[in-house]
VMD Tcl script that builds the backbone (N, CA, C; Angstrom):
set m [mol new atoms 366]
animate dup $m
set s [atomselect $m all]
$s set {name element resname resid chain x y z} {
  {N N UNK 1 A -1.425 -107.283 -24.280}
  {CA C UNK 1 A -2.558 -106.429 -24.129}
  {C C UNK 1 A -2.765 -105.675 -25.436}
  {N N UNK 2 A -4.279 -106.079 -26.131}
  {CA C UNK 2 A -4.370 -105.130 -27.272}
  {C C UNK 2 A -4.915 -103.449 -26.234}
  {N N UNK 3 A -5.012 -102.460 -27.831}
  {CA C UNK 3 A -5.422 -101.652 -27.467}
  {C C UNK 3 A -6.431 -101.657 -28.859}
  {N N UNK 4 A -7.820 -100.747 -27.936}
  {CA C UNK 4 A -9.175 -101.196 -28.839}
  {C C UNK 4 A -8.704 -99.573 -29.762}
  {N N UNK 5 A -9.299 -99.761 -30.687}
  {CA C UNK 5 A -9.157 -99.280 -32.618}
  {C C UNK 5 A -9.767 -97.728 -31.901}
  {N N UNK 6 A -11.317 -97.835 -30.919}
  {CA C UNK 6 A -11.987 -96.597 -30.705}
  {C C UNK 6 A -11.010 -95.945 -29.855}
  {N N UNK 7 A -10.248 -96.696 -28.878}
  {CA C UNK 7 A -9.434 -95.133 -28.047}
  {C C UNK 7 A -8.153 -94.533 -28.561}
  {N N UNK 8 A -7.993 -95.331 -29.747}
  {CA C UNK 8 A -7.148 -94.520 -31.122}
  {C C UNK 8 A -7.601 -93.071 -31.827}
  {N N UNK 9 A -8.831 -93.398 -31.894}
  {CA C UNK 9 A -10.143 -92.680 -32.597}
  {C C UNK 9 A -9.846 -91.727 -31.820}
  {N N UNK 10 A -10.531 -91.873 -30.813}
  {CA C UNK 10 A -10.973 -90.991 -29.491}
  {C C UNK 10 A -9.226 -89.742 -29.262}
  {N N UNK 11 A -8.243 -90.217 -29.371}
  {CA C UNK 11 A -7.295 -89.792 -29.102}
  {C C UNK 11 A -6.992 -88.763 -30.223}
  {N N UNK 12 A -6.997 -88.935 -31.690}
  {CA C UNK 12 A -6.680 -88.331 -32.492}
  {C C UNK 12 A -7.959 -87.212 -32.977}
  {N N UNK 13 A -8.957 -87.646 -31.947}
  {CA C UNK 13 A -10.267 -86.509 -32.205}
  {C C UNK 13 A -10.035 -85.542 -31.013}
  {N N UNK 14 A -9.686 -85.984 -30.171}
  {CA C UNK 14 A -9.173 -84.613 -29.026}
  {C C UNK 14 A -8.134 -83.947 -29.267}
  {N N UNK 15 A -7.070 -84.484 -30.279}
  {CA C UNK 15 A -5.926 -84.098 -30.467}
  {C C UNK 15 A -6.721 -83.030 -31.648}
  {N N UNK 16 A -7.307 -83.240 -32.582}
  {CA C UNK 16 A -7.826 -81.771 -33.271}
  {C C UNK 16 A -8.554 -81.102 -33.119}
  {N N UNK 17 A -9.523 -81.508 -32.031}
  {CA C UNK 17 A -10.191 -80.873 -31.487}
  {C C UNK 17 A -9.609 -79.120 -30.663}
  {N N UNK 18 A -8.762 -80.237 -29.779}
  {CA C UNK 18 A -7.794 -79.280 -28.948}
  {C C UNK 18 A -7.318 -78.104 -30.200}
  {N N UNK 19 A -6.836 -78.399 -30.985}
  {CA C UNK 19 A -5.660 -77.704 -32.207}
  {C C UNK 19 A -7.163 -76.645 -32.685}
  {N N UNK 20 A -8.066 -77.296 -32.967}
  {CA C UNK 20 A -9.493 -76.400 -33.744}
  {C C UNK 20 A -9.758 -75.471 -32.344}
  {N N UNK 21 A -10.109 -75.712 -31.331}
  {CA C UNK 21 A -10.519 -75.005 -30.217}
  {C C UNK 21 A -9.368 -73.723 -30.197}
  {N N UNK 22 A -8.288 -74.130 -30.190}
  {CA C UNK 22 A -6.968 -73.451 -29.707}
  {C C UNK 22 A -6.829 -72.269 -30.622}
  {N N UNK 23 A -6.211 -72.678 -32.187}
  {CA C UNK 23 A -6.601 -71.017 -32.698}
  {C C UNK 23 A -7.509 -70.911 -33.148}
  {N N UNK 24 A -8.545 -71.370 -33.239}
  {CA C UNK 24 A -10.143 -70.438 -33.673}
  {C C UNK 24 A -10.538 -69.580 -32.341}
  {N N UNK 25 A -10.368 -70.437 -31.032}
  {CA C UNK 25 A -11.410 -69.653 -29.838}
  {C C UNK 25 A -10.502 -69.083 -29.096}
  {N N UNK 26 A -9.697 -69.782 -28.654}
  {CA C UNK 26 A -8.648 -69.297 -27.414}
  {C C UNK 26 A -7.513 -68.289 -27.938}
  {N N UNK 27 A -7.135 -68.122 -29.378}
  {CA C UNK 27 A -6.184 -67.093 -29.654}
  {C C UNK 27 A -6.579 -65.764 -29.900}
  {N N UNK 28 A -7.923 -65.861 -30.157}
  {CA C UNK 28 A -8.560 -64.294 -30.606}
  {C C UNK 28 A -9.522 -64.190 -29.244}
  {N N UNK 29 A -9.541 -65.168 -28.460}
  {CA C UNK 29 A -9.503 -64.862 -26.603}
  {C C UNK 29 A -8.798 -63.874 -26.036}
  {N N UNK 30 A -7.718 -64.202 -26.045}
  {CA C UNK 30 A -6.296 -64.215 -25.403}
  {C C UNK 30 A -5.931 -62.561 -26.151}
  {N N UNK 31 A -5.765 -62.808 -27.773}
  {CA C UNK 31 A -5.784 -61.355 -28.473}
  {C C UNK 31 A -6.736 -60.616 -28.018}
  {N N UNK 32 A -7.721 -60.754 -27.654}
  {CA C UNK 32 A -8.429 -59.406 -27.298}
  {C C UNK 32 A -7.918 -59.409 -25.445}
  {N N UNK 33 A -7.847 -60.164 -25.069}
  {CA C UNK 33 A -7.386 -59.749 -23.522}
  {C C UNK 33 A -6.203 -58.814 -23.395}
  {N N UNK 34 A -5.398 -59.607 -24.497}
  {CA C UNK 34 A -3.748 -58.594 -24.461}
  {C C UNK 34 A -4.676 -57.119 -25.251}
  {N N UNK 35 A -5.429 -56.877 -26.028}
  {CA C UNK 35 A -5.797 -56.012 -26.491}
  {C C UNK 35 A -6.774 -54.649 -25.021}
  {N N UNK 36 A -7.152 -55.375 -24.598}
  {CA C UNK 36 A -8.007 -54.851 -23.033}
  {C C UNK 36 A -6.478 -54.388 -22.227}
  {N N UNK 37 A -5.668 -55.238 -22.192}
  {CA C UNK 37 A -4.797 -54.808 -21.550}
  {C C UNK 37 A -4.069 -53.349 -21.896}
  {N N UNK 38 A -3.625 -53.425 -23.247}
  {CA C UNK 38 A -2.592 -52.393 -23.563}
  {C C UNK 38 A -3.699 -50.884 -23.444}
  {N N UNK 39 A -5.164 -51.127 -23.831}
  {CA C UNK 39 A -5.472 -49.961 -23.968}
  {C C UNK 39 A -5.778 -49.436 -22.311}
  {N N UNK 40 A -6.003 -50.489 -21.201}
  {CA C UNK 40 A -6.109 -49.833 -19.986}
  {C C UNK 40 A -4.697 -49.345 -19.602}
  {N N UNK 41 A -3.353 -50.204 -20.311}
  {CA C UNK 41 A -2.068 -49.232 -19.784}
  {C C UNK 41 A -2.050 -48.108 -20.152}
  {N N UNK 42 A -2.910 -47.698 -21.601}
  {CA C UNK 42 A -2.527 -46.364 -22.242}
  {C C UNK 42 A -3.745 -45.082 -21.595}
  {N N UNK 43 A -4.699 -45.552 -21.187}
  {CA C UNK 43 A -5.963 -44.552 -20.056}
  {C C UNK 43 A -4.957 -44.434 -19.113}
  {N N UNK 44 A -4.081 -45.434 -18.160}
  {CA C UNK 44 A -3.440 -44.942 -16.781}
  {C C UNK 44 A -2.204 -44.298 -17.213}
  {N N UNK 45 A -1.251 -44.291 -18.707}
  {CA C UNK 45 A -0.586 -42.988 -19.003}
  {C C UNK 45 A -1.144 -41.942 -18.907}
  {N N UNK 46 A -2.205 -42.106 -19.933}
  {CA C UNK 46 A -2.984 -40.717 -19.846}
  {C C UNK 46 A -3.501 -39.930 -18.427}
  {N N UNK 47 A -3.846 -40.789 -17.958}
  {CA C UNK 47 A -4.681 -40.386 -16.491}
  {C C UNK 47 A -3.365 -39.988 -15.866}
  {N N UNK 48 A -2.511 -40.165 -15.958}
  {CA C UNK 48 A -1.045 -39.741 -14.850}
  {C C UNK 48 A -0.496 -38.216 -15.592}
  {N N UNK 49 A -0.231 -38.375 -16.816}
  {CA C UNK 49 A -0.177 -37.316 -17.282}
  {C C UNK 49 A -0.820 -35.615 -17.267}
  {N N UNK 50 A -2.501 -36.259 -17.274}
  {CA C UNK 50 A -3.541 -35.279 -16.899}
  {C C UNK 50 A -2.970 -35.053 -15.593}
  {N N UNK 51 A -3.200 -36.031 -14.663}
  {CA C UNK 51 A -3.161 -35.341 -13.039}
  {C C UNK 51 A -1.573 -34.718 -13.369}
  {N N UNK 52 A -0.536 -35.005 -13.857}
  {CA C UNK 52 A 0.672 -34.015 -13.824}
  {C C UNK 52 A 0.264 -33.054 -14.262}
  {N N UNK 53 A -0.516 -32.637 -15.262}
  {CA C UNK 53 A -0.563 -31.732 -15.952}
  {C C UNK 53 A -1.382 -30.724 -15.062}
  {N N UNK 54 A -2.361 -31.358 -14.487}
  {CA C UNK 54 A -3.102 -30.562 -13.122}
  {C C UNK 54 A -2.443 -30.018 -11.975}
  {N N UNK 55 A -1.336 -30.982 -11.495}
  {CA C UNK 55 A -0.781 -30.429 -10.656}
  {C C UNK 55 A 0.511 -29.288 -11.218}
  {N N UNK 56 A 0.621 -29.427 -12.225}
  {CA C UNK 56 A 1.837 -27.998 -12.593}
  {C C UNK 56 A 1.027 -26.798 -12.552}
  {N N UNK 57 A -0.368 -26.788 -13.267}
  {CA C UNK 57 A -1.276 -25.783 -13.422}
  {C C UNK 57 A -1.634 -25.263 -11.897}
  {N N UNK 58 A -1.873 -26.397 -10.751}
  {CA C UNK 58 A -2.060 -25.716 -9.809}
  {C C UNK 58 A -0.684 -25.594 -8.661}
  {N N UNK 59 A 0.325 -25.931 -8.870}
  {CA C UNK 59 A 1.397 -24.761 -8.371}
  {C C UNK 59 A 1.765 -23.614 -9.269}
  {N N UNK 60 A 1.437 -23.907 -10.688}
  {CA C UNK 60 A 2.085 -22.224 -11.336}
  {C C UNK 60 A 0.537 -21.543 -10.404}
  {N N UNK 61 A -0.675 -21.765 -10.363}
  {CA C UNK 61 A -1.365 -20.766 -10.173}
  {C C UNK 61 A -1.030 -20.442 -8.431}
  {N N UNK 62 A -0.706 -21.215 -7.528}
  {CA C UNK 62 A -0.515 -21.082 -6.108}
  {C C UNK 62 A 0.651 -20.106 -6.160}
  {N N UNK 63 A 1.872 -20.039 -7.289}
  {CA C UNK 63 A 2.522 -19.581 -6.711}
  {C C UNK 63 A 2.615 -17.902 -7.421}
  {N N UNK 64 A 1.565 -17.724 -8.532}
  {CA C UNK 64 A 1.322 -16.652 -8.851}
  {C C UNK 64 A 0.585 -16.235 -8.137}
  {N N UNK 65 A -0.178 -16.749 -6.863}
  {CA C UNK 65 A -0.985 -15.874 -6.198}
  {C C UNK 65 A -0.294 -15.840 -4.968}
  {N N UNK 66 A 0.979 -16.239 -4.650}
  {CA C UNK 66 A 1.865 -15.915 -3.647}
  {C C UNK 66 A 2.232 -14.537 -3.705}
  {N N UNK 67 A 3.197 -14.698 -5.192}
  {CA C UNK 67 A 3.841 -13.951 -5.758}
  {C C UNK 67 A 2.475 -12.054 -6.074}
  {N N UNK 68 A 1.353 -12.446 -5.602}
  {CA C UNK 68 A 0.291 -11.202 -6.049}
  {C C UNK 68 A 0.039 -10.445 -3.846}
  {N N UNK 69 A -0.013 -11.452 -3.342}
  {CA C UNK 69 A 0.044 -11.413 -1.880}
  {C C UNK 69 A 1.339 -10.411 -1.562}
  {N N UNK 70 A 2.548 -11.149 -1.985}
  {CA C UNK 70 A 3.796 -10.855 -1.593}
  {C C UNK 70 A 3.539 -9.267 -2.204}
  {N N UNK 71 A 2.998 -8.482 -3.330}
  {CA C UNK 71 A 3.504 -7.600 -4.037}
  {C C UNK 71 A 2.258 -6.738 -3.221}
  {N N UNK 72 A 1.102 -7.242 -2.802}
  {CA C UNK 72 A 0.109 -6.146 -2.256}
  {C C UNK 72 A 0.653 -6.050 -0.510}
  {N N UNK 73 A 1.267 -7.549 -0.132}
  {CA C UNK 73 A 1.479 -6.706 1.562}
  {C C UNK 73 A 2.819 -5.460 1.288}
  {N N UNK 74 A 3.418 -5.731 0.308}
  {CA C UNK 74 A 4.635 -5.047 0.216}
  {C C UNK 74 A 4.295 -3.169 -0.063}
  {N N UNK 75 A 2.613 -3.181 -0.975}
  {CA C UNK 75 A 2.561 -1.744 -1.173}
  {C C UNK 75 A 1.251 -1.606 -0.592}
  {N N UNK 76 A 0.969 -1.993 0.416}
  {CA C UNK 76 A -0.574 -1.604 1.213}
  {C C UNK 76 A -0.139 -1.275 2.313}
  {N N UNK 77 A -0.784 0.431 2.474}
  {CA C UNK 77 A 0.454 0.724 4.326}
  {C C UNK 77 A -0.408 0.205 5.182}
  {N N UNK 78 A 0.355 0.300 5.998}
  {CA C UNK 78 A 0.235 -0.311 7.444}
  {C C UNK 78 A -0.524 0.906 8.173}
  {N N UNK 79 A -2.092 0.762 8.827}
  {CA C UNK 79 A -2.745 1.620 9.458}
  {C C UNK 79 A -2.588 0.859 11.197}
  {N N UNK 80 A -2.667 1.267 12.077}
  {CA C UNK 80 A -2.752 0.936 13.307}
  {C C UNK 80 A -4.193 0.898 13.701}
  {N N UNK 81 A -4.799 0.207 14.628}
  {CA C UNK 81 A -6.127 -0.326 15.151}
  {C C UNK 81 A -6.039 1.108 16.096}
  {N N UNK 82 A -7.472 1.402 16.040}
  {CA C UNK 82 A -7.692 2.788 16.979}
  {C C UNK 82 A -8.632 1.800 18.187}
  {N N UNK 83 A -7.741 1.730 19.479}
  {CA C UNK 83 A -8.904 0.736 20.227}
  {C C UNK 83 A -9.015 1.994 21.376}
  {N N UNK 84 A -10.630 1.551 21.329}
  {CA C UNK 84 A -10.897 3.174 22.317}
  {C C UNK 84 A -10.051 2.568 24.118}
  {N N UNK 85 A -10.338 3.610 24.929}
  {CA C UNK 85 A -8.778 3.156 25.989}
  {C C UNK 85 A -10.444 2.784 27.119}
  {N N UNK 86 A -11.612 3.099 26.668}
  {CA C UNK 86 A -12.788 2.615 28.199}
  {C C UNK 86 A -13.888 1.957 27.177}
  {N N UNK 87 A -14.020 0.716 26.859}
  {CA C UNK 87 A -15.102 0.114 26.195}
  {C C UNK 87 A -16.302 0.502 26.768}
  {N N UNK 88 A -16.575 0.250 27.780}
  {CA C UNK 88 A -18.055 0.563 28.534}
  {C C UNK 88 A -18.279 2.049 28.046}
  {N N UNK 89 A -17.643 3.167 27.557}
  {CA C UNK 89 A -17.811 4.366 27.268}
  {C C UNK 89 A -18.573 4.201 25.596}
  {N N UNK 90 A -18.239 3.526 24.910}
  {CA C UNK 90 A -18.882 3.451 23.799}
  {C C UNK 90 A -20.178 2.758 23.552}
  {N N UNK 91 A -20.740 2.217 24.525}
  {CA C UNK 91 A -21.790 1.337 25.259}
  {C C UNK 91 A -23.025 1.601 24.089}
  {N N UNK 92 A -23.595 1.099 23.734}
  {CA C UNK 92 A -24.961 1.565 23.179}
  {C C UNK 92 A -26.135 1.489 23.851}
  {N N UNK 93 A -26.116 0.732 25.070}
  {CA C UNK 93 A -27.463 0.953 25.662}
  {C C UNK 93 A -26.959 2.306 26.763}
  {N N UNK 94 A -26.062 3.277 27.052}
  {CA C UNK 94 A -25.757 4.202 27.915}
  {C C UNK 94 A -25.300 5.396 27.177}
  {N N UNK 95 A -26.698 6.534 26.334}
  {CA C UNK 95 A -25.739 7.138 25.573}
  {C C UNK 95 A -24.172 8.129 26.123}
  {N N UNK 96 A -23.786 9.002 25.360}
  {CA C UNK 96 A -22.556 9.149 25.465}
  {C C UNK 96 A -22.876 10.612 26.356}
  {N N UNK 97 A -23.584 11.210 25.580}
  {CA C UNK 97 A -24.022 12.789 26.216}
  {C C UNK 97 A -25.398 12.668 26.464}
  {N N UNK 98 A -25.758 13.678 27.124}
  {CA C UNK 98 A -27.574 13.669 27.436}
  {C C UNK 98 A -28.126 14.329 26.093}
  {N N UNK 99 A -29.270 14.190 26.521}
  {CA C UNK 99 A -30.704 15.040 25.253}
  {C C UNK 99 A -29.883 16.317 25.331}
  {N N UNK 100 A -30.070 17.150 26.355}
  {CA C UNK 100 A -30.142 18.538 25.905}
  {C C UNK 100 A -28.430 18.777 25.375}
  {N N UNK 101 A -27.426 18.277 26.046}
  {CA C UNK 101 A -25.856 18.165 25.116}
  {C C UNK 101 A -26.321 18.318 24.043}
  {N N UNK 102 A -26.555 17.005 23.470}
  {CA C UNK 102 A -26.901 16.490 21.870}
  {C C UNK 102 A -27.227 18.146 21.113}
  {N N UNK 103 A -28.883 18.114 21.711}
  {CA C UNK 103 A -29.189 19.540 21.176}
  {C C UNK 103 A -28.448 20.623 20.993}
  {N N UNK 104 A -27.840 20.934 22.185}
  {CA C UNK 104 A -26.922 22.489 22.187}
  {C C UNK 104 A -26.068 22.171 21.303}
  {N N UNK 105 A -25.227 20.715 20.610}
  {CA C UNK 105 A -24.453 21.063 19.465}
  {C C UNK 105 A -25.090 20.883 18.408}
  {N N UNK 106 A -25.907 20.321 18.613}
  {CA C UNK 106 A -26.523 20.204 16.819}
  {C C UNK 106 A -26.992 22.217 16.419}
  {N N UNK 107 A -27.360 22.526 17.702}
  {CA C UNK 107 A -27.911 23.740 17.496}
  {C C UNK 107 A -26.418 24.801 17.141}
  {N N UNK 108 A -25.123 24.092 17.583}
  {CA C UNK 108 A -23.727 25.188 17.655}
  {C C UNK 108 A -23.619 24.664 15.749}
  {N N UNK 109 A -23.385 23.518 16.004}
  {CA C UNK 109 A -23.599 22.944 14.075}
  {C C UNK 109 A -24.333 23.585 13.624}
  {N N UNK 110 A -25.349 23.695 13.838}
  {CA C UNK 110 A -26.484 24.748 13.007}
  {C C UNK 110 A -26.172 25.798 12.758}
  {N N UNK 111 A -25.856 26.683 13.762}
  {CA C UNK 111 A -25.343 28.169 13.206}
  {C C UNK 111 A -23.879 28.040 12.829}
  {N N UNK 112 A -23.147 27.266 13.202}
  {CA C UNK 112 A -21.521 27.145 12.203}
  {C C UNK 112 A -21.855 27.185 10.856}
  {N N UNK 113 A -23.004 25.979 10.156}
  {CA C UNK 113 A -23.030 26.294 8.771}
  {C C UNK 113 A -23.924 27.520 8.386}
  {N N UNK 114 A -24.637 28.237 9.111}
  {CA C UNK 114 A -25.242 29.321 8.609}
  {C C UNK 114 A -24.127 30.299 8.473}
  {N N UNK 115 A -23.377 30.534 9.360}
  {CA C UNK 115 A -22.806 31.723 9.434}
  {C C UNK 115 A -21.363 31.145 8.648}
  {N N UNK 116 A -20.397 30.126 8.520}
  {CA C UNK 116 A -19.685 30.054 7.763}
  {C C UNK 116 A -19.483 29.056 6.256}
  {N N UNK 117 A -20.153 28.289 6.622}
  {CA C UNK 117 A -20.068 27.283 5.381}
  {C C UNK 117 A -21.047 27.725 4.302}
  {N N UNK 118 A -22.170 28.282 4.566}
  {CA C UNK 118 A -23.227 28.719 3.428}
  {C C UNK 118 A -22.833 29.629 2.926}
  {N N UNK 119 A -22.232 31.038 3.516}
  {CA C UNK 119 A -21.510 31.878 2.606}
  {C C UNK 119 A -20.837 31.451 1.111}
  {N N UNK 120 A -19.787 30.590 1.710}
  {CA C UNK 120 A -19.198 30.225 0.742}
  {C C UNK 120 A -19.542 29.341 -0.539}
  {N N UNK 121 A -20.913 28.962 -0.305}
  {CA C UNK 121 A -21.520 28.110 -0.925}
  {C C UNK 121 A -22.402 28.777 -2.255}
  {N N UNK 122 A -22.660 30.152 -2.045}
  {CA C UNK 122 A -22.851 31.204 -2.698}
  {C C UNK 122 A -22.079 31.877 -3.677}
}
mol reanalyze $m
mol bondsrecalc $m
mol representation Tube
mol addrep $m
């Protein structure tokens, strides 16, 4: 069995072909892919770093505002709730005293500051 002269041809033209394709197209392919690569590893350092760096900033600040809580319950006194002892007594549609009550003290107020507080005001 011969073999024909052209699939000699044919063989040693794919063979440089392949070799011309390979480092002209496919190595500065490939270099820029490894190149895409390293710089997205170095954004997800960065990006991990930032969020560390976020999260230290927000426990130092959580725990300086613990630490501001802790120091105001420690010097803010303690008042007790004044709860009246008959709710219905503080009622707003039922006043508390009548018209003429009301009057007779506004009128006892009235002469308290004439006769003692204005003196002194002099």
């Amino acid at each position: 069995m011969m073999l024909n002269g052209t699939l000699f041809i044919q063989i040693l033209n794919f063979v440089f072909v392949y070799i011309l394709v390979d480092r002209i197209l496919l190595k500065k392919a490939v270099k820029l892919i490894y190149q895409e690569q390293d710089e997205q590893a170095n954004l997800m350092t960065d990006i991990a770093q930032k969020r560390n760096e976020v999260l230290a900033q927000e426990n130092e600040m959580q725990e300086h505002w613990y630490n501001h809580q802790r120091i105001f319950s420690e010097h803010i006194p303690m008042l007790k709730k004044i709860v009246p002892s008959a709710p219905s007594a503080l009622s707003i549609h039922k006043p508390i005293m009548s018209r003429q009550e009301r009057e007779q003290k506004i009128e006892k107020l009235a002469q308290y500051m004439v006769n003692k507080v204005i003196p002194y005001a002099k």
